[in-house]
C-alpha positions in Angstrom: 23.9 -28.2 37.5 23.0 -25.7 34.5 23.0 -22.3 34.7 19.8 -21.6 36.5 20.2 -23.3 39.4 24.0 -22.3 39.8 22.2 -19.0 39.6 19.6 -19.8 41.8 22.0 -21.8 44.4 24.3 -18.4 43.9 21.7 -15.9 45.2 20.4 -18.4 47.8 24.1 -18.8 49.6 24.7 -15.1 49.3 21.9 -14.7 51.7 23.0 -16.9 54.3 24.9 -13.8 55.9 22.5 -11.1 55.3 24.5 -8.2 56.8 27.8 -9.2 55.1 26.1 -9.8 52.3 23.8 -6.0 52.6 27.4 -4.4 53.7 29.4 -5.7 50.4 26.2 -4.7 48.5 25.4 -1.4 49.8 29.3 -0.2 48.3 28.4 -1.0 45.1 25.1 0.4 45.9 27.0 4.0 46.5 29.7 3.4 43.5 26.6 2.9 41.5 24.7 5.5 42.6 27.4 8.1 42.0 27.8 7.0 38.3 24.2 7.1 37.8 23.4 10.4 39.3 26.9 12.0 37.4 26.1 10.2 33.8 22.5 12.0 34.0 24.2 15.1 35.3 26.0 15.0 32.3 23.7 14.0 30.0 21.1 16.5 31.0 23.0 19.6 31.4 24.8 18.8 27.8 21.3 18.3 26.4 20.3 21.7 27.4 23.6 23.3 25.7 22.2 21.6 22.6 19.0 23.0 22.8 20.1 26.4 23.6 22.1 27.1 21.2 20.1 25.1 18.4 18.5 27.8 18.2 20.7 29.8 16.6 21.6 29.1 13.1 22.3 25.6 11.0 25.7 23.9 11.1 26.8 25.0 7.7 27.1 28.9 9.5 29.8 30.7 10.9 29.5 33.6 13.3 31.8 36.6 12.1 32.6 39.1 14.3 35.1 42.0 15.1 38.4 40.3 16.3 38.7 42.8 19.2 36.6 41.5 22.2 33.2 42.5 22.6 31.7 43.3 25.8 28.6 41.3 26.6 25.1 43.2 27.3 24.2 42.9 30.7 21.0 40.7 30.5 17.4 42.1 31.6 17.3 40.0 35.0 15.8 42.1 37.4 12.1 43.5 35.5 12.2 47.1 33.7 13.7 50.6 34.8 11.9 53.8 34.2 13.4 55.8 31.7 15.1 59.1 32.2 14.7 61.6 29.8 17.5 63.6 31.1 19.9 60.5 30.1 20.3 61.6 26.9 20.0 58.8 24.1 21.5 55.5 24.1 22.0 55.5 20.5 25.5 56.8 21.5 26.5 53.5 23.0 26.9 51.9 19.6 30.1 54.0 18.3 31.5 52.5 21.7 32.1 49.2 20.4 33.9 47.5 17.7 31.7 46.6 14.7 31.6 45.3 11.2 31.6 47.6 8.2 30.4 46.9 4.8 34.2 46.5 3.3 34.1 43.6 6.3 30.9 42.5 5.1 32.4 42.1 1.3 35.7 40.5 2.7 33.4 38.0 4.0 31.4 37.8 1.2 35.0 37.2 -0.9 36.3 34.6 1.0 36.0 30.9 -0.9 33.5 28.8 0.3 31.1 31.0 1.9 27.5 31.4 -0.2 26.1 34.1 1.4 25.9 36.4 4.4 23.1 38.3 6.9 24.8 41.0 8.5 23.3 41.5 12.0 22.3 45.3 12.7 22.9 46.6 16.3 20.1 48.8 17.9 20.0 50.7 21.3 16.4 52.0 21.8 15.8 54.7 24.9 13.0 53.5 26.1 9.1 51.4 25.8 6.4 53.0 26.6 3.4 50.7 28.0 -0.6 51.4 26.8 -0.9 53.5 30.1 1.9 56.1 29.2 4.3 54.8 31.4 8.6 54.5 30.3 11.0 52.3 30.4 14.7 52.3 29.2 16.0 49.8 27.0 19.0 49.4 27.9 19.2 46.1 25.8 17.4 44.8 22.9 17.4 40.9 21.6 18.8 40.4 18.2 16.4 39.0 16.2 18.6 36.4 14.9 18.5 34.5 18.3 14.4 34.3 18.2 14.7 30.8 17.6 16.6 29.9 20.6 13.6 32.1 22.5 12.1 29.9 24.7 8.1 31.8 25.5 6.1 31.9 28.2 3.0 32.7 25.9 2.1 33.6 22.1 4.8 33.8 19.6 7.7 34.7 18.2 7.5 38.0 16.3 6.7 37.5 12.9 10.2 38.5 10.3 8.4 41.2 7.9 6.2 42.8 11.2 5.9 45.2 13.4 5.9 43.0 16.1 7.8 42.6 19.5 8.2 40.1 22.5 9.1 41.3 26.1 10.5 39.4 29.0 8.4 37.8 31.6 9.7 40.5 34.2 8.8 43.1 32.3 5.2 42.0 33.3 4.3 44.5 35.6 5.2 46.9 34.0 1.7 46.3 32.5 -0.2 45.8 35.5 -0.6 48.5 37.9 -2.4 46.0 40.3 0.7 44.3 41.1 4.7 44.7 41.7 5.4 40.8 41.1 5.7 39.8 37.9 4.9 36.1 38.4 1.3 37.2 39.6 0.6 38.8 36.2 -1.0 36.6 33.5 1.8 36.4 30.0 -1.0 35.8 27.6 -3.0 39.2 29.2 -0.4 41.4 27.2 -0.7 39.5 24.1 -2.0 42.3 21.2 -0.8 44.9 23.3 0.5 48.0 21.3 3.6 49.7 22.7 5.9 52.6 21.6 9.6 52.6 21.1 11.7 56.0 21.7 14.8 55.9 19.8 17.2 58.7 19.1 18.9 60.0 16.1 22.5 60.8 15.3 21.5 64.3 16.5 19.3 63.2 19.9 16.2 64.1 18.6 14.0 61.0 19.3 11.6 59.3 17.3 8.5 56.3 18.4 7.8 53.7 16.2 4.4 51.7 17.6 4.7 47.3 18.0 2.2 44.7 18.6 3.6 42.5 21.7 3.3 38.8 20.1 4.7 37.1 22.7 6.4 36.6 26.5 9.5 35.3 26.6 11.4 33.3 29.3 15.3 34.1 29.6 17.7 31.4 29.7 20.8 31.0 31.0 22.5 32.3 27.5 20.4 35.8 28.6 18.3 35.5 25.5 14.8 36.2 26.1 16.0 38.7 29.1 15.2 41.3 27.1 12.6 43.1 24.2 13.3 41.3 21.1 12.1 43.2 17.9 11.1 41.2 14.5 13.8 42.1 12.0 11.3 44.3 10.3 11.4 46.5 13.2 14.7 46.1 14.7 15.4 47.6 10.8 13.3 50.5 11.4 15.2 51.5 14.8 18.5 51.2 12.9 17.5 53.4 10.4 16.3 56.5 12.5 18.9 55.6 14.9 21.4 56.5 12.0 19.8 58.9 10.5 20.1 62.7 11.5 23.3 63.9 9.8 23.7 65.4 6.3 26.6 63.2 5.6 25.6 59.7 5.1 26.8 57.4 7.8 28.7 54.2 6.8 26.4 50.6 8.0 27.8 49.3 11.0 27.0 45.7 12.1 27.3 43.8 15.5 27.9 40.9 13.6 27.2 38.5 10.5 26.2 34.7 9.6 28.1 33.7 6.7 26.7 30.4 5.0 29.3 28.1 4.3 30.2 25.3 2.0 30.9 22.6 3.2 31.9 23.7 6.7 33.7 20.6 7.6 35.8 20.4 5.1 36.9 24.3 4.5 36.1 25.6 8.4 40.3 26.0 9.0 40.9 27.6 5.4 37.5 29.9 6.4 38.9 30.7 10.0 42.4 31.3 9.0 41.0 33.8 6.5 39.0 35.9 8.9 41.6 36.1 10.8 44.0 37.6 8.4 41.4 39.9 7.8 41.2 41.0 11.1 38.3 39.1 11.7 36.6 36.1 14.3 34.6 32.9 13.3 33.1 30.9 15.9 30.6 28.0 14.6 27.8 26.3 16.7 30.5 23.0 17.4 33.0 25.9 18.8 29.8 27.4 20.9 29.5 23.8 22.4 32.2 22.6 22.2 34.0 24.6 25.8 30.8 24.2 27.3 30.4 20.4 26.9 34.4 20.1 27.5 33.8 21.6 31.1 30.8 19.8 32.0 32.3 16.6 30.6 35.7 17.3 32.6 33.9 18.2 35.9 31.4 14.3 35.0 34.8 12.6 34.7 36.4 13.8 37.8 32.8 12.8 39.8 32.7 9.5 38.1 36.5 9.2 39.6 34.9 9.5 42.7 32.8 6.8 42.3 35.3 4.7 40.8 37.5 4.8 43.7 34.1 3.7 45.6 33.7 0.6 43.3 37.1 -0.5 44.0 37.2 -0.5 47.8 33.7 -2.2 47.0 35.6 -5.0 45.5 37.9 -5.6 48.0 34.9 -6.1 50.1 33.5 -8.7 47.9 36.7 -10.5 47.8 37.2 -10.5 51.9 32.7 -11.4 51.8 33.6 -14.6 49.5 36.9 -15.6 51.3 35.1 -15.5 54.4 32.4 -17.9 52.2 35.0 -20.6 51.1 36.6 -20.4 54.6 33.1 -21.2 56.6 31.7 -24.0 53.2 35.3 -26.0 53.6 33.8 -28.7 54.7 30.5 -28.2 51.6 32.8 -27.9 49.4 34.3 -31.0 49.7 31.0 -32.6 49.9 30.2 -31.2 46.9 33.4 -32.2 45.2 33.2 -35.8 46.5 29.5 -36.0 45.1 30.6 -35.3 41.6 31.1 -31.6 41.2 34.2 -30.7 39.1 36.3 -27.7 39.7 34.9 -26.0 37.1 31.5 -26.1 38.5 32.7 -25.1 42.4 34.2 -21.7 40.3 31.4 -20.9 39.1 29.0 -21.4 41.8 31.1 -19.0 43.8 32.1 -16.7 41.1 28.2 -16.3 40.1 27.8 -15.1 44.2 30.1 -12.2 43.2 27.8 -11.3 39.9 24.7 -11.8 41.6 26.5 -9.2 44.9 27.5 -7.0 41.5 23.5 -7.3 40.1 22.2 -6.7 43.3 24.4 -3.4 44.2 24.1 -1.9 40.2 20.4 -2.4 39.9 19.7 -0.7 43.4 22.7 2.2 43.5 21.5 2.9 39.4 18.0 2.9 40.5 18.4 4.8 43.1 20.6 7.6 41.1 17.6 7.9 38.7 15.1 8.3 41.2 16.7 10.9 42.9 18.4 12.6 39.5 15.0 13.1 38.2 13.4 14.2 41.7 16.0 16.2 42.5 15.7 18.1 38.6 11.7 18.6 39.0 12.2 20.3 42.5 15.0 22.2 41.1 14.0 23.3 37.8 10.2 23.9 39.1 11.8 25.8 42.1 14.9 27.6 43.0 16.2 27.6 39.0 12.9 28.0 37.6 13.5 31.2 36.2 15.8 29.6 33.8 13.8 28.6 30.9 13.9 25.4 29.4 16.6 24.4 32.3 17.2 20.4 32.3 20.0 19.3 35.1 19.2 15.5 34.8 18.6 13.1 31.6 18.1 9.4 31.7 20.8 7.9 29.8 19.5 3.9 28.9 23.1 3.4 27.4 24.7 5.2 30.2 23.2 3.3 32.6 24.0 0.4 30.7 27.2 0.5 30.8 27.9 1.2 34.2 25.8 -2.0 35.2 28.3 -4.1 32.7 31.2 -2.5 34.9 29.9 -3.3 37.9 29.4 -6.8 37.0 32.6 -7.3 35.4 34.0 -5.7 38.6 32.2 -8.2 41.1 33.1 -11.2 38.4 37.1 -10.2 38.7 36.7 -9.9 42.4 35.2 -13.2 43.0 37.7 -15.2 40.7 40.4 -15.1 43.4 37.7 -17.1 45.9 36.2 -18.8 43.6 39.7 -20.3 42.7 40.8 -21.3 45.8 37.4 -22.8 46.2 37.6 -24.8 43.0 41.5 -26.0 44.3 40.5 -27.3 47.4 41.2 -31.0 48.0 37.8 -33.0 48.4 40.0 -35.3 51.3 41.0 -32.5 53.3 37.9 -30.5 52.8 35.7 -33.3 54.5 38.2 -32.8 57.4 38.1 -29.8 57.9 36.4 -28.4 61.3 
C-alpha cells in the first residue's frame, strides 16, 4: 500500500462515522478559526501602525523634544467652531508649554553623530475665514512635518515653498451653506479655494495671511489630518507675525526638532543618553512602534492562548474518535494483519486518519477566519470606523496561516500515535477473535 491509497483508505474510514468524525473536526475547525482570525488581527492592525507612522520621517531620525511632558492637542473631530473675536488671541497658548530654544537646538546640533537638524516651529492661528466671510477658530494646526503621514480625501498635499493649505474633511461645511453634514459636501469642490488666516501678534493685534486649499484631508487615528495643515512656507509666515510685535526681539521657540543621525543603530543609546543629560527626549520611529506593536502583539498572544487551549481539548477528542476506531476494526485489523500488512503499515493507516481529521479541521476553521476577517474589516472600515483614514483591522498573513495549518497537523499526528499504536500491537490471532 503506498502513500496514496493509505491516504485515500485514511479519508475513506474517517467517514464511516460522519458525526464523530464532523464533531472531532469541527474543534479544530474553532481552534483554527480563532488563530486565523487573531494572526490577521494582528497582522492588519500592526500594518496600519507601520503606515501611520511611515509617514513621518526616515529611520536614520530622532525626534527631540522638551523632557517635561507635553500635553497633546485635542484633535479636530467634531467639524469647525466659529471664532470669537472677544477670545482674545491664541497666540498666548504657546508660552504655556515647554519648548526648544535655539541653545537646545545647538546642543543638538553638538552632539556626535547627528548631521543635521529641522527644528519644528509651533503656530496657534485665531481663526479661517471661508470665501463667504464666515470664521472659524483654529484651535489646532497640523505640523507640516507630518504631511506625509496625511492620508487625503482629495487633491494634494500642500506644496513646501507655497502658500498653500489642507483642511479636514469636517471642515467641509463650513464651505457649503446648503448643507450641515459634511459627508454630503463634495472634497474636490473646495479645491483652489482661497481662504484667510487671522493670527495675532505678541501684542494682539491680528494679522491675515491669504492660502490656496490644495487638498482634503482624512484624520487618522494618530489625529493627523484632524486639523488645517499649513505648507512650511506658510506655517513660517504665521510664526513670524505670531512673534513679532515687541521692540525687544523674542528668542525662537520650537515644538520640537528631527535631528538626522549617523548610523542610528549603532550610536541611538550614546545619542539618547546625551539628550537626556541635556535635559532633553529622543524618541525614534522603532520607539513610536515599538509600544504599539508590543500591545497589540500581547493582546494576539493571549487570543491565540485561547485558541490553543481549544486545539488541545480538540486532541483529546481525536484520540477518544480513533480509540473508538481501533476498538470497532479489531476484528479488520487482524484481517489486515493476517493478509500481509506489517505493523508499520496498520500505524500509519490510522495515524494518517488523525492528519487527514487535522487537514480537514485547519483548512475549513483557517478558511473560515479569512472569510470572516476580511468581511468583517470591509463592513467595519467602510462603516462604523470609516472615519478613520486608511484604517486596516484584518491582513491575510500566507505565512501565518501557514504555520498554524503545520500545528494543527502536527497536533492531530501526536494525537493519533497513541491509537494508532495500539492498533499496530494488536495480535492478528486474537484480533480475528474478537466479537
Amino acid at each position: 500500500m503506498n502513500v496514496v491509497d493509505l491516504t485515500l483508505t485514511a479519508f475513506a474510514n474517517t467517514l464511516r462515522s460522519k458525526l464523530r468524525t464532523a464533531l472531532t473536526v469541527l474543534a479544530i475547525v474553532i481552534g483554527a478559526f480563532t488563530l486565523a482570525l487573531t494572526t490577521g488581527l494582528g497582522a492588519g492592525i500592526n500594518q496600519y501602525v507601520d503606515d501611520m507612522v511611515a509617514g513621518f520621517g526616515e529611520e536614520d531620525q530622532i525626534y527631540v523634544m522638551p523632557g517635561g511632558d507635553m500635553e497633546a492637542g485635542q484633535a479636530a473631530t467634531s467639524g469647525p467652531q466659529e471664532y470669537d473675536p472677544d477670545a482674545g488671541g491664541s497666540s498666548e497658548q504657546m508660552w504655556g508649554q515647554q519648548m526648544l530654544s535655539e541653545e537646545d537646538i545647538e546642543t543638538i546640533e553638538s552632539i556626535d553623530g547627528i548631521t543635521n537638524v529641522d527644528p519644528i516651529v509651533f503656530v496657534t492661528a485665531d481663526y479661517l475665514e471661508t470665501p463667504d466671510g464666515d470664521q472659524y477658530a483654529l484651535n489646532e494646526l497640523g505640523l507640516p512635518a507630518d504631511a506625509g503621514a496625511m492620508e487625503l480625501a482629495a487633491g494634494e498635499r500642500p506644496d513646501r515653498d507655497a502658500m498653500e493649505i489642507t483642511v479636514p474633511e469636517t471642515w467641509l461645511a463650513a464651505f457649503d451653506d446648503s448643507t450641515e453634514a459634511y459627508e454630503d459636501v463634495d472634497p474636490n469642490s473646495v479645491l483652489g479655494e482661497t481662504v484667510e488666516i487671522g493670527i495675532s501678534n505678541m501684542l494682539g493685534e491680528q494679522s491675515t495671511l491669504e492660502a490656496e486649499i490644495v487638498g482634503v484631508s482624512e484624520q487618522a487615528i494618530s489625529g493627523i489630518g484632524g486639523a488645517p495643515m499649513p505648507s512650511q512656507a506658510l506655517n513660517q509666515e504665521l510664526y513670524d507675525i505670531q512673534t513679532s510685535g515687541l521692540e525687544v526681539e523674542q528668542e525662537e521657540a520650537y515644538i520640537q526638532a528631527v535631528a538626522d543621525v549617523e548610523n542610528l543603530a549603532e550610536n541611538e543609546a550614546e545619542i539618547k543618553a546625551a539628550l537626556q543629560e541635556e535635559g532633553l527626549a529622543g524618541m525614534t520611529l522603532e520607539d513610536l512602534l515599538g509600544v504599539i506593536q508590543g500591545i497589540i502583539d500581547t493582546v494576539t498572544w493571549v487570543l491565540s492562548g485561547f485558541a490553543l487551549i481549544a486545539l488541545l481539548a480538540a486532541s483529546f477528542g481525536i484520540v477518544n474518535t480513533l480509540l473508538m476506531s481501533v476498538q470497532e476494526r479489531t476484528r479488520e485489523i487482524g484481517l489486515m494483519k493476517a493478509l500481509g500488512m506489517s505493523s508499520g503499515k496498520v500505524f500509519g493507516l490510522f495515524s494518517m486518519e488523525a492528519v487527514v481529521i487535522g487537514v480537514m479541521g485547519s483548512i475549513i476553521g483557517a478558511g473560515a477566519g479569512v472569510i470572516v476577517g476580511l468581511v468583517g474589516n470591509a463592513w467595519l472600515t467602510g462603516g462604523p470606523l470609516s472615519n478613520v483614514a486608511g484604517l486596516v483591522l484584518y491582513a491575510v498573513d500566507p505565512l501565518g496561516l501557514l504555520g498554524i495549518c503545520a500545528l494543527i497537523i502536527v497536533i492531530a499526528f501526536l494525537a493519533g500515535t497513541l491509537p494508532a499504536s495500539r492498533a499496530a500491537k494488536k495480535d492478528p490471532i486474537e484480533a480475528l477473535r474478537y466479537e
